[in-house]
TORDRENKOL-808245 format. One record per residue: x, y, z of N, C-alpha, C, O in turn; residue in three letters. Coordinates in steps of 0.02 Angstrom, whole numbers. Example, Ala and Ser with C-alpha at 12.3 -4.5 7.8 and 13.67 -1.06 7.14 Angstrom:
BEGIN
((660,-284,390),(615,-225,390),(660,-165,390),(712,-166,423),ALA);
((642,-112,354),(684,-53,357),(645,2,394),(670,57,402),SER);
! end
This chain:
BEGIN
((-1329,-3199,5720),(-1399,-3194,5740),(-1443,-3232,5690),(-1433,-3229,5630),UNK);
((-1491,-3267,5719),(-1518,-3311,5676),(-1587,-3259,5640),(-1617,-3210,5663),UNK);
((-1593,-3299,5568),(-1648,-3247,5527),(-1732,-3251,5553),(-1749,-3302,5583),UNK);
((-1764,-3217,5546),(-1817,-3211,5550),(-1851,-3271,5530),(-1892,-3306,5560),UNK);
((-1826,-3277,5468),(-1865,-3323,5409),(-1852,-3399,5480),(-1897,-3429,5509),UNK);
((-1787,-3407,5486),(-1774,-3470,5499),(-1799,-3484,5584),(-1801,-3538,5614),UNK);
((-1807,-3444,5598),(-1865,-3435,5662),(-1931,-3463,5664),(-1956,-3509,5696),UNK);
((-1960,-3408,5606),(-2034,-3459,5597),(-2018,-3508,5561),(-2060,-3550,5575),UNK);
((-1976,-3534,5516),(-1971,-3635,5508),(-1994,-3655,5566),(-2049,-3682,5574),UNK);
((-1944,-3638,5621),(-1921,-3675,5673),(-1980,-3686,5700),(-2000,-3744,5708),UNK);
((-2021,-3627,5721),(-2102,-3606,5742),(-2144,-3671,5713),(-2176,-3715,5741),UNK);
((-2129,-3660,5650),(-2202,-3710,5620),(-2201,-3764,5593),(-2241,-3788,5552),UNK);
((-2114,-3806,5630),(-2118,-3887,5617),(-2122,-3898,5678),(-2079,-3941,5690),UNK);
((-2149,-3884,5725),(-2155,-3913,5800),(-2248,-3932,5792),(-2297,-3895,5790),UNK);
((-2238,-4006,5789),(-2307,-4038,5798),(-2371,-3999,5813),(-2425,-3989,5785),UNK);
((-2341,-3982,5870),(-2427,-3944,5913),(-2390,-3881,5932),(-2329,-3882,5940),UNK);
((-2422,-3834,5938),(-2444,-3753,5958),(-2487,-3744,6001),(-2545,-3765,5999),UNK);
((-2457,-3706,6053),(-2527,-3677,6105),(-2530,-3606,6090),(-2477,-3577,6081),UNK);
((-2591,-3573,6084),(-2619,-3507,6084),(-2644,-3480,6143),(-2699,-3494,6167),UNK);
((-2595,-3433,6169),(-2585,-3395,6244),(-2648,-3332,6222),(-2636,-3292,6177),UNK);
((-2690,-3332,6246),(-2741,-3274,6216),(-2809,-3289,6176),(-2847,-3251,6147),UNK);
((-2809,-3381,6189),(-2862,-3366,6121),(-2942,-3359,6151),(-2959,-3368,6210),UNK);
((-2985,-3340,6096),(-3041,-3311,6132),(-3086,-3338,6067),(-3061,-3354,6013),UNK);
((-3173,-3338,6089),(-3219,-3379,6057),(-3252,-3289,6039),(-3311,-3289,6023),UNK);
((-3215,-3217,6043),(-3234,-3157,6021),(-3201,-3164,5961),(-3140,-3165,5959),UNK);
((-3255,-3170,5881),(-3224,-3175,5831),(-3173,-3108,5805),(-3130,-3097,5762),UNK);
((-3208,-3074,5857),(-3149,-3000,5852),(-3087,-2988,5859),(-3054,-2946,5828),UNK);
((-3064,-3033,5911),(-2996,-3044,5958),(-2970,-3093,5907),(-2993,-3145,5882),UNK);
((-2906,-3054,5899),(-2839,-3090,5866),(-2843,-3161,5888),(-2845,-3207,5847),UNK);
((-2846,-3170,5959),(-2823,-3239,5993),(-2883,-3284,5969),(-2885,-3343,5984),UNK);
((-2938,-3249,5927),(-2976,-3317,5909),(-2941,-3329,5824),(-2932,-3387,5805),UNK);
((-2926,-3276,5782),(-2918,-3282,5740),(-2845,-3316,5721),(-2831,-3346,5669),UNK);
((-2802,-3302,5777),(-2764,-3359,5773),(-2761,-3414,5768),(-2721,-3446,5734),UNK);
((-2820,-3443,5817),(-2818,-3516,5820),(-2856,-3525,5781),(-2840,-3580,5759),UNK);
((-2906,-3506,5749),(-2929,-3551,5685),(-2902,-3519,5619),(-2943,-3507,5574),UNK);
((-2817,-3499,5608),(-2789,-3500,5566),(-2779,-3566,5581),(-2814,-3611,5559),UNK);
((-2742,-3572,5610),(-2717,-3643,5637),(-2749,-3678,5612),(-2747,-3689,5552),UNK);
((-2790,-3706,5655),(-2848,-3759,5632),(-2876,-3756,5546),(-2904,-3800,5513),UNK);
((-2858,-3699,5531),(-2860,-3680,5458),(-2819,-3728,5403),(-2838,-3758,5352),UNK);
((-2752,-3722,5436),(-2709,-3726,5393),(-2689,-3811,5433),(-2631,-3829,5423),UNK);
((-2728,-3854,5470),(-2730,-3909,5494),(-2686,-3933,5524),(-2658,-3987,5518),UNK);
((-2677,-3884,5563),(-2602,-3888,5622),(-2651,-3908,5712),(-2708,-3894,5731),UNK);
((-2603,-3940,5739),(-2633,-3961,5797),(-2622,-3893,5851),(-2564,-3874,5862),UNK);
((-2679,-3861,5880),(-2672,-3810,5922),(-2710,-3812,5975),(-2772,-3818,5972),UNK);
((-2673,-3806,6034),(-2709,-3796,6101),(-2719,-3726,6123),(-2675,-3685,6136),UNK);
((-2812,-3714,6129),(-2797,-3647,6173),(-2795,-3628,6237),(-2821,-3665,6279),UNK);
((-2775,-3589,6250),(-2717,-3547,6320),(-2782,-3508,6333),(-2809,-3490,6281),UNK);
((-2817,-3489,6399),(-2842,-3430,6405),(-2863,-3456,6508),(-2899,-3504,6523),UNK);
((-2840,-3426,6543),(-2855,-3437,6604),(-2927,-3405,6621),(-2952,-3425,6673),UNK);
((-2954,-3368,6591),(-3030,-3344,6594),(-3078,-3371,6561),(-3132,-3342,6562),UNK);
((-3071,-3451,6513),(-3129,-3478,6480),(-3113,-3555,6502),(-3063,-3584,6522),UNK);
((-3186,-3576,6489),(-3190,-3645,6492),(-3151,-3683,6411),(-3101,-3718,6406),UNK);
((-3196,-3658,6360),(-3177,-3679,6311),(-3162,-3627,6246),(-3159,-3566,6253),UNK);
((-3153,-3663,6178),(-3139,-3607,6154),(-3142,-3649,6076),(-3100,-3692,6063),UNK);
((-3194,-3631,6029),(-3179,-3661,5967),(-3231,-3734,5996),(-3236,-3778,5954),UNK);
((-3263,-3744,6053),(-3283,-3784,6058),(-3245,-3834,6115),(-3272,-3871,6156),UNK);
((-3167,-3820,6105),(-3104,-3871,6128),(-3101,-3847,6200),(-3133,-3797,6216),UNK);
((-3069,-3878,6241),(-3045,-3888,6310),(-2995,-3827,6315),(-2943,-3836,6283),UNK);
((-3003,-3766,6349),(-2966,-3726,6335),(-2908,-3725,6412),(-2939,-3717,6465),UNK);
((-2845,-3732,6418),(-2820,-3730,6476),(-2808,-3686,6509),(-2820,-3631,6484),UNK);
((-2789,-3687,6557),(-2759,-3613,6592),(-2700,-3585,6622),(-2697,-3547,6671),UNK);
((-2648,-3612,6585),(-2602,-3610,6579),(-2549,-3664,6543),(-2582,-3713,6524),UNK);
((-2494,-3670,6531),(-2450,-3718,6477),(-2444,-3763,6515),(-2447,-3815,6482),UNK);
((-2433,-3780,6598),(-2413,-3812,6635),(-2492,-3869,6614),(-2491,-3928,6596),UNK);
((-2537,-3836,6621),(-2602,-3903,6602),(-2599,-3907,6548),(-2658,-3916,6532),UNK);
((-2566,-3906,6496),(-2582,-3944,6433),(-2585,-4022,6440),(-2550,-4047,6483),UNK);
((-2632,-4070,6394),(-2604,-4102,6410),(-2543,-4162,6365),(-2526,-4220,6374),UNK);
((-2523,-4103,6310),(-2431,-4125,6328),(-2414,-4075,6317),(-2438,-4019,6327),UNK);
((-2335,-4104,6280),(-2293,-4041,6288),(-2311,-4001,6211),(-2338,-4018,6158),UNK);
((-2283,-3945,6234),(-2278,-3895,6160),(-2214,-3873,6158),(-2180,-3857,6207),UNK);
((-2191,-3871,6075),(-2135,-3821,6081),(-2136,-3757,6050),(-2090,-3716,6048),UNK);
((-2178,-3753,6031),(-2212,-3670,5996),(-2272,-3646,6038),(-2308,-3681,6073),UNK);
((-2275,-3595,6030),(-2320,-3544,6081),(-2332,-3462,6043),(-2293,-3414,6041),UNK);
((-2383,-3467,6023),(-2404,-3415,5998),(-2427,-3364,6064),(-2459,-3392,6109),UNK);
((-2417,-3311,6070),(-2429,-3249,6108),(-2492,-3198,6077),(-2484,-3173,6022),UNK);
((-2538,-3189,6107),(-2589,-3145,6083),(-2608,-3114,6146),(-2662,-3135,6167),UNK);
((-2575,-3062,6189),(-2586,-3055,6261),(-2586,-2971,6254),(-2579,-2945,6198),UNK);
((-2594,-2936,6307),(-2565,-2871,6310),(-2475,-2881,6328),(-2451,-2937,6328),UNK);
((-2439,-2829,6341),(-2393,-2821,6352),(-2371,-2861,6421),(-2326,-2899,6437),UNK);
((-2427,-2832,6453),(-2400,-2848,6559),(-2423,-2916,6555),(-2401,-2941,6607),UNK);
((-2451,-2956,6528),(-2458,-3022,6528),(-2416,-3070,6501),(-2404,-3128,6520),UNK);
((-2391,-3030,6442),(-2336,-3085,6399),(-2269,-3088,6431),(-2216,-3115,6414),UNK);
((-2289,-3047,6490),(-2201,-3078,6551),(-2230,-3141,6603),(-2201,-3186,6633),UNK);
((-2288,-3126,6598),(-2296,-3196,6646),(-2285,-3265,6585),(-2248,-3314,6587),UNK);
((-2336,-3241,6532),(-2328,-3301,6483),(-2252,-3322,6465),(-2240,-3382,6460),UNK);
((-2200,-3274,6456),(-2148,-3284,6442),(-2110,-3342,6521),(-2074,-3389,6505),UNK);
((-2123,-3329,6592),(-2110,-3366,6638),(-2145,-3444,6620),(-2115,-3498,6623),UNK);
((-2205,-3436,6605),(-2228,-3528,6628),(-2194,-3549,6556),(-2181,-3609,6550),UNK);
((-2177,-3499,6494),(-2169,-3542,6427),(-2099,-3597,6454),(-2091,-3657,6443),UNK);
((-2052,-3546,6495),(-1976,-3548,6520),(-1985,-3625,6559),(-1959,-3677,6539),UNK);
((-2013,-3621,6596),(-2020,-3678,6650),(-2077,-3740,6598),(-2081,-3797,6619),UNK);
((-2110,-3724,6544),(-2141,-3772,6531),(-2097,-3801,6460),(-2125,-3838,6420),UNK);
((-2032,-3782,6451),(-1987,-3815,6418),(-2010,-3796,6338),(-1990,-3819,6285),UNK);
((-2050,-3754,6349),(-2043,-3717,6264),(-1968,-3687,6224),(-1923,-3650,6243),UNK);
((-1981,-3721,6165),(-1928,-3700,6132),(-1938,-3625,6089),(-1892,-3584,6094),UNK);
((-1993,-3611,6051),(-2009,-3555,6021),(-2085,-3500,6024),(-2144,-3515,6015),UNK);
((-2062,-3451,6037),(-2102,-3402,6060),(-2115,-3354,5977),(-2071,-3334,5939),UNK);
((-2198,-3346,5966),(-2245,-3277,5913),(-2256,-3246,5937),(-2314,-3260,5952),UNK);
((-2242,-3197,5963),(-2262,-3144,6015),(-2310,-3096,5936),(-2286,-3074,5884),UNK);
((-2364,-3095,5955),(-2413,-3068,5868),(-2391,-3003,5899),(-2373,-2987,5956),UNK);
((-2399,-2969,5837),(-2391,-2887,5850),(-2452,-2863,5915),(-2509,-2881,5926),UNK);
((-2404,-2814,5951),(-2447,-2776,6020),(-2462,-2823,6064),(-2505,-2811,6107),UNK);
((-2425,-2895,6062),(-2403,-2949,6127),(-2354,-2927,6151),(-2345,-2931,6212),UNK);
((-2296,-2890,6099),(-2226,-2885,6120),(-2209,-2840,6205),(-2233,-2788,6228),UNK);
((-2167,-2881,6229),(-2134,-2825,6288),(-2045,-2874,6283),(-2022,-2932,6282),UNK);
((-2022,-2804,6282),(-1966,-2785,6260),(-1929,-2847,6330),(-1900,-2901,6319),UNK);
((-1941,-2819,6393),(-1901,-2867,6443),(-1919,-2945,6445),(-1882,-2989,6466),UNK);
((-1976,-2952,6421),(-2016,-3013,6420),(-1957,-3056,6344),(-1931,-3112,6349),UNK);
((-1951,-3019,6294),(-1898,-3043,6233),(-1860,-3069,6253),(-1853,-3130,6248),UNK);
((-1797,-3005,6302),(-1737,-3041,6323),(-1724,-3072,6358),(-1671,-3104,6364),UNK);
((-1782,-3072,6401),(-1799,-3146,6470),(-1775,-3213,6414),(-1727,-3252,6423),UNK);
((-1823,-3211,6358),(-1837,-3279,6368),(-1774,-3279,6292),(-1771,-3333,6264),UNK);
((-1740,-3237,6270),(-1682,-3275,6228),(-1640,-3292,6270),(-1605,-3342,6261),UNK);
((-1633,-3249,6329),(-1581,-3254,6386),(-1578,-3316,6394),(-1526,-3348,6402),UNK);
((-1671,-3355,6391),(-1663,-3444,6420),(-1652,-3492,6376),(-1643,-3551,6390),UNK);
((-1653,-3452,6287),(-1619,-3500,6244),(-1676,-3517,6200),(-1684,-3551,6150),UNK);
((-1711,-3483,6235),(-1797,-3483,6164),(-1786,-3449,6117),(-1752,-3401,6135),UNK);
((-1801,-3448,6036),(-1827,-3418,5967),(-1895,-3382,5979),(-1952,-3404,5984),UNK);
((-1874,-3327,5982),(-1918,-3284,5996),(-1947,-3216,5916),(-1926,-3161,5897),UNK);
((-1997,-3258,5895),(-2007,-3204,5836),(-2062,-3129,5880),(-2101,-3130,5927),UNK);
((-2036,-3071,5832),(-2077,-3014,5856),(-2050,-2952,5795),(-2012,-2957,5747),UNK);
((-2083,-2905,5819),(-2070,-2857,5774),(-2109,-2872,5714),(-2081,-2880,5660),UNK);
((-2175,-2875,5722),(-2225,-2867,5670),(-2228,-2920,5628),(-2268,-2908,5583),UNK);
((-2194,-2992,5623),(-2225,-3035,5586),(-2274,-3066,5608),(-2271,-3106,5656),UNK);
((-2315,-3054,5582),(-2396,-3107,5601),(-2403,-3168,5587),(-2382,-3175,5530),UNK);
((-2428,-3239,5616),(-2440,-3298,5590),(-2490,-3293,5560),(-2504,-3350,5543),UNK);
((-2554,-3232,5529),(-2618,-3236,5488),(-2584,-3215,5435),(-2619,-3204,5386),UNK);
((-2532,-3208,5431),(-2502,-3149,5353),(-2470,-3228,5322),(-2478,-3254,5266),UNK);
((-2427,-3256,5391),(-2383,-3311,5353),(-2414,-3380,5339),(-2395,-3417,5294),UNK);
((-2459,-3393,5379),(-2503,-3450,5372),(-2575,-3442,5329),(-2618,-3486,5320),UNK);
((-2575,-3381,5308),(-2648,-3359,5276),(-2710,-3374,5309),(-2732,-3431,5314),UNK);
((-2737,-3324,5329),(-2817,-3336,5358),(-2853,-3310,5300),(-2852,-3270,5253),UNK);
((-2885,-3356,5330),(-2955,-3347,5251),(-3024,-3315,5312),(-3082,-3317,5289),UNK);
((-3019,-3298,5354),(-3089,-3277,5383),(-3122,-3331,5413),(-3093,-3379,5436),UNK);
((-3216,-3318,5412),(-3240,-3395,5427),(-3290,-3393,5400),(-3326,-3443,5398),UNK);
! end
């Protein structure tokens, strides 16, 4: 079984990242994700099918409109959502799944190792490992 550690490598040498959840509510995780990101000067697209934009940026509404590909995908969803996110990640040829703490669903995990995705969960955060400084 592959390590945790070598999971998020895998996570955070993939060029670009999309953020499934992110939001322009400086409250919501899914904003504070993406401007870790943008923090730490990583290329990130945000995911949110309920906004136009987000951070200012073109926000999509789903992985299928990006416009390219990603192979990392950060998760900032409720539970009953991160099985759909886990379907378009499958079909949109993602290689690695952050499911942030309280994204996780347990069937949504083994879906998508089942399809051969790196799937980090169980409480590691990308604000702990990438450091957010706030704004």
């Amino acid at each position: 079984m592959e390590s945790l550690d070598s999971k998020i490598d895998a996570f955070l040498a993939a060029p670009t990242v999309a953020v499934v959840g992110a939001s322009d509510d400086k409250h919501k995780y899914g904003h504070k994700v993406l401007v870790c990101y943008k923090q730490n000067k990583r290329k990130a697209f945000p995911v949110n099918p309920n906004a136009q934009t987000v951070l200012g940026e073109t926000c999509y509404s789903d992985l299928q409109s990006l416009p390219e590909k990603v192979e990392s995908v950060s998760i900032i969803t409720p539970p009953a959502v991160t099985k759909r996110v886990v379907d378009d990640a499958i079909e949109a040829g993602v290689k690695n799944l952050w499911m942030q703490p309280g994204a996780e669903n347990y069937e949504a995990i083994a879906k998508a190792e089942q399809a051969g995705l790196k799937v980090i969960h169980g409480g590691a955060c990308v604000l702990v490992v990438l450091g957010y400084h706030g704004e």
